[in-house]
C-alpha positions in Angstrom: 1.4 150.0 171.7 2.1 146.2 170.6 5.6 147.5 169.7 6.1 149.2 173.1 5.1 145.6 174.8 7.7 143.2 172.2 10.1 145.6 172.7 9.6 145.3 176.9 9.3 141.4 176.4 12.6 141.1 174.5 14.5 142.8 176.8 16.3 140.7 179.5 16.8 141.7 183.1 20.0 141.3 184.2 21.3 139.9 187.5 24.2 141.1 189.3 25.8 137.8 188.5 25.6 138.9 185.0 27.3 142.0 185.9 30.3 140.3 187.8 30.6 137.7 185.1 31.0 140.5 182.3 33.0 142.6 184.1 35.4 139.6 184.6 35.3 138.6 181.4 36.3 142.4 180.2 39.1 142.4 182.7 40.5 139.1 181.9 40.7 140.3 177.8 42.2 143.6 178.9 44.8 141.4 180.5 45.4 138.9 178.3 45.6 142.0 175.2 48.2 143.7 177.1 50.4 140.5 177.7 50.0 140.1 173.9 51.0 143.5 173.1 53.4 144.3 175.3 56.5 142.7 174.0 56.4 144.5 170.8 55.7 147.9 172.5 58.4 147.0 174.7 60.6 146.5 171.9 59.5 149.5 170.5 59.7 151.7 172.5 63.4 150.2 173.4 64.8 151.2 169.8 63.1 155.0 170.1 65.0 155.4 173.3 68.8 157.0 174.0 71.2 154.0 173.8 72.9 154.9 176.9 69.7 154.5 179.1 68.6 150.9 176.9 71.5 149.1 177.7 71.2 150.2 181.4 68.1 148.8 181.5 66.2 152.6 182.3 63.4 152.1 179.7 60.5 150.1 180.5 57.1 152.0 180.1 57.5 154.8 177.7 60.3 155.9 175.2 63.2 158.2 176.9 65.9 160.5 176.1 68.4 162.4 178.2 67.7 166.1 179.1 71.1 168.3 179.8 71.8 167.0 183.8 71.5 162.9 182.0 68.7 162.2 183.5 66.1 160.0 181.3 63.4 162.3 180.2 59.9 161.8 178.1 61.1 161.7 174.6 61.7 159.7 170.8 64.3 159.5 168.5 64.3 157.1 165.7 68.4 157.3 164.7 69.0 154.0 165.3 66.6 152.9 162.3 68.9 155.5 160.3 72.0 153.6 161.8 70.9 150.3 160.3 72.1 151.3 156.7 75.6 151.1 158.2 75.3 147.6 159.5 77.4 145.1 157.6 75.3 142.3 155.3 72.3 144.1 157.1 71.0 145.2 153.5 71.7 141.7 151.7 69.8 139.7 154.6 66.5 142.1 154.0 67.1 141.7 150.3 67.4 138.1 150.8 64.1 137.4 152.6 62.2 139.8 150.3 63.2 138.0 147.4 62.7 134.5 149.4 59.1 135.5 150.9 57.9 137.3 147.6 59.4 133.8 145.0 58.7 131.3 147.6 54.9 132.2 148.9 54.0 132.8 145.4 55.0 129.7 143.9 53.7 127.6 146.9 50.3 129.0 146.0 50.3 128.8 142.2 51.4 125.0 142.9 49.2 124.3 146.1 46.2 125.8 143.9 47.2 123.8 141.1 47.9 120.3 142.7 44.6 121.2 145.2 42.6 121.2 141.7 43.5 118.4 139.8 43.5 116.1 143.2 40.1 117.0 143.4 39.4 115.5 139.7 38.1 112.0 139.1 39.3 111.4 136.2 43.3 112.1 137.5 45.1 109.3 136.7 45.9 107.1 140.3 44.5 110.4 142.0 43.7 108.0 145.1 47.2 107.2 145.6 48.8 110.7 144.4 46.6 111.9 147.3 47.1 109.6 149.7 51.2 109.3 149.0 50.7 113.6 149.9 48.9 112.8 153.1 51.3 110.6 154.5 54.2 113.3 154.1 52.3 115.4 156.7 53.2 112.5 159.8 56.2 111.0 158.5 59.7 113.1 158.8 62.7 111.1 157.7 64.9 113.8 160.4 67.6 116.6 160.2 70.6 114.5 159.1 68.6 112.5 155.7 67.1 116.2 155.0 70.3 117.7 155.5 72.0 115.1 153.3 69.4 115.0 150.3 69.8 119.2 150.1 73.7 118.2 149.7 72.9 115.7 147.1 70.7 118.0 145.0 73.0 121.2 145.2 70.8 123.2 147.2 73.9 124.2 149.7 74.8 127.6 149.7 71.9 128.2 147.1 69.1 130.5 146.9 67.0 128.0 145.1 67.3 126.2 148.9 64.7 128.8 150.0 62.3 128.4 147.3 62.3 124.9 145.6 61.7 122.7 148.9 58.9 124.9 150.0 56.9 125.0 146.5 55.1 121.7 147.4 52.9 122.0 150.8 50.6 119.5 151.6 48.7 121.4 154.3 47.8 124.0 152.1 47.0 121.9 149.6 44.6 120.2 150.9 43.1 122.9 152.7 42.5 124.1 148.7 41.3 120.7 147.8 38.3 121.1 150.1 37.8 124.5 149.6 37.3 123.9 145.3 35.2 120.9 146.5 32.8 123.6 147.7 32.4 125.4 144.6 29.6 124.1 142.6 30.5 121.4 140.0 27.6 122.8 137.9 29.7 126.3 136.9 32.8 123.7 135.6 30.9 122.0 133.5 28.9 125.1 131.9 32.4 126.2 130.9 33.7 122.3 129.5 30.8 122.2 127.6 31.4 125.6 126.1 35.1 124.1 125.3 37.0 125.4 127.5 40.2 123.3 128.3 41.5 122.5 132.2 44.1 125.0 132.3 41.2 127.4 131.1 38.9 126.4 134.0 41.4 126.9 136.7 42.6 130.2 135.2 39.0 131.8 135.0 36.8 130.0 136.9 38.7 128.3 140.0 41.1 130.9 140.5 38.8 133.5 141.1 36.3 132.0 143.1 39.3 130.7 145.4 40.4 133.9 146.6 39.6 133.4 150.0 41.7 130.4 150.7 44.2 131.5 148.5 44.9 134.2 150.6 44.6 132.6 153.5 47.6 130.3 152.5 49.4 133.2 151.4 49.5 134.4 155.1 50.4 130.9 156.2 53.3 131.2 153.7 54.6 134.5 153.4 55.0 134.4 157.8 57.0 131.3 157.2 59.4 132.5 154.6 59.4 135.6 156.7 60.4 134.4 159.8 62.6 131.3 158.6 65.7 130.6 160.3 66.9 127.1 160.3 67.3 126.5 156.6 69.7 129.5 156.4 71.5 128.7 159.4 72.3 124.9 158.4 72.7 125.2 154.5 74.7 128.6 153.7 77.4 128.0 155.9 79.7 129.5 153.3 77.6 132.4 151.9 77.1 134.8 154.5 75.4 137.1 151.2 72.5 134.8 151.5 71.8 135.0 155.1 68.0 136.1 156.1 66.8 138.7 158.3 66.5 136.3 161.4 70.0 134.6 160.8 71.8 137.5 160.9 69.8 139.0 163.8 70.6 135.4 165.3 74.3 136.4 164.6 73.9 139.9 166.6 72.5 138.0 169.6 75.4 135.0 169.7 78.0 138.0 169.2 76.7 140.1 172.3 76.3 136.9 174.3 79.7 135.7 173.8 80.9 139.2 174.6 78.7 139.3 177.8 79.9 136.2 178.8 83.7 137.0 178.6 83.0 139.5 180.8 80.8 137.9 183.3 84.1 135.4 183.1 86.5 137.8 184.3 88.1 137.8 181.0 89.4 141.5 179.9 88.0 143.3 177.0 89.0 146.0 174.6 86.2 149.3 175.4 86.0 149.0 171.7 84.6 145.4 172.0 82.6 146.7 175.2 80.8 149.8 173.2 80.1 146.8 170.1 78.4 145.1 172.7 76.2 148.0 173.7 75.8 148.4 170.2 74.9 145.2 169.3 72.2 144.9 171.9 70.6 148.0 170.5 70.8 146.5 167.0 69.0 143.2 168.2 66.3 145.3 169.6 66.2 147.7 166.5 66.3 144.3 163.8 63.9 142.3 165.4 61.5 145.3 165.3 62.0 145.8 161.4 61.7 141.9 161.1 58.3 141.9 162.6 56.6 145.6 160.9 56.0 144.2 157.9 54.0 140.9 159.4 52.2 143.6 161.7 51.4 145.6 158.8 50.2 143.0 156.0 48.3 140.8 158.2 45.3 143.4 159.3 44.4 143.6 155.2 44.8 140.0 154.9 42.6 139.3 157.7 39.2 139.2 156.4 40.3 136.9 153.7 41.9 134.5 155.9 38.7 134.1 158.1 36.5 133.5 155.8 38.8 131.2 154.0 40.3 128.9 156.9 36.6 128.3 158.4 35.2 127.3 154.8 38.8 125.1 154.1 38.6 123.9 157.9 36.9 120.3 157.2 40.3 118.2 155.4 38.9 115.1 153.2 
């Protein structure tokens, strides 16, 4: 009986105004989901479609194909992911950022978990200044043109070193693993320095594990930005069109069909061999920019948990 009456005391009667407000609420995340989602199922949907009816603009809601009278039927095909094997420097540009997003995001974390650590240790010789001389790169940019000029100085044109050296050291994330070690307990460091274990020790089997969380988390923050990076490629390898990424060359698909589209819109005449690439190239655009974003859509739902848990404990920067 005196479970029956806490049971009817905890529950809350709810007003109608409680009903709208929920109701609201429901309707306005529905909303703002589909706006999120959209553009990639928009896209999708877009490179399982017959060309013909994408580049006359026929597909908006659901993937179509022509029946036998050419009229735009329910339907999926996925040949022009099969097609992308014959686009030129296609191959070399996903090699490219593979090999950039794999070298470059782990050797930013080795070196942001390695530089977070010994900041965090007192006896560091000058650590005050190391740290604060880190800091201060975070609000001071010396522009384009000195950037552009010190990656000429140092070689790093037409390099693939360009992609991985200037990215290695990254003060965000290493402060964001500064605070993070901070909140491990000094006590479990010192059980193993007294047992005689050396600094490189400690990190390797102590901090390192433990760090996992935020470890991860800048492992998101890194492999989306060697993913997605475009400007380095487009200013530096002017002259090696092998070492293009992923979104330079789709930017080079895009500028193609625009100049194309805009000869046209012009007046100008065009060969229907030029015409079709321009069809074509607006299909590829669509297909390439939905292969640049799968494997971000596909890494980040495992990675999730980990970058939670790690951003909200690494969220307070000393």
């Amino acid at each position: 009986m005196a479970k029956k009456e806490k049971a009817a005391n905890l529950h809350i009667k709810r007003s109608a105004g409680d009903w709208v407000f929920d109701i609201a609420v429901i309707i306005f995340f529905f909303l703002f989901t589909f706006v999120c989602i959209f553009p990639f199922y928009y896209l999708l949907i877009n490179t399982i479609s017959d060309n013909d009816l994408v580049t006359s603009g026929r597909v908006n809601f659901y993937p179509m194909l022509k029946d036998a009278a050419g009229k735009g039927v329910l339907g999926a095909q996925f040949n022009n992911y099969l097609a992308l094997q014959n686009v030129q420097d296609l191959g070399s540009s996903v090699l490219v950022t593979v090999a950039r997003s794999v070298l470059g995001t782990a050797l930013m974390v080795i070196t942001s978990a390695w530089a977070g650590y010994l900041v965090t240790k007192q006896k560091m010789w000058k650590r005050s200044l190391w740290y604060r001389f880190l800091v201060v790169t975070m609000y001071f940019n010396a522009g384009l043109v000195p950037w552009y000029m010190n990656m000429l100085m140092m070689g790093l044109t037409d390099n693939f070193l360009a992609y991985i050296i200037p990215g290695m050291v990254a003060p965000y994330n290493i402060i964001l693993v500064k605070t993070y070690i901070e909140s491990i307990p000094s006590s479990l460091e010192e059980s193993a320095v007294i047992d005689g274990a050396s600094t490189l020790k400690v990190w390797l089997k102590i901090i390192l594990p433990l760090s996992i969380p935020i470890l991860a988390t800048i492992t998101i923050f890194g492999a989306v930005g060697n993913w997605n990076s475009f400007q380095d490629s487009l200013l530096l390898m002017n002259n090696r069109p092998d070492l293009y990424t992923l979104q330079h060359r789709l930017y080079v698909y895009l500028n193609s069909s625009s100049n194309l589209g805009a000869m046209m819109s012009q007046g100008g005449t065009i060969s229907e061999q030029a015409a079709q690439s321009m069809l074509n190239q607006r299909v590829i655009q669509y297909t390439v920019s939905m292969v640049s974003i799968i494997p971000i859509l596909l890494v980040y739902p495992f990675m999730q948990r980990y970058f939670v848990k790690g951003i909200m404990l690494g969220a307070v920067k000393g």
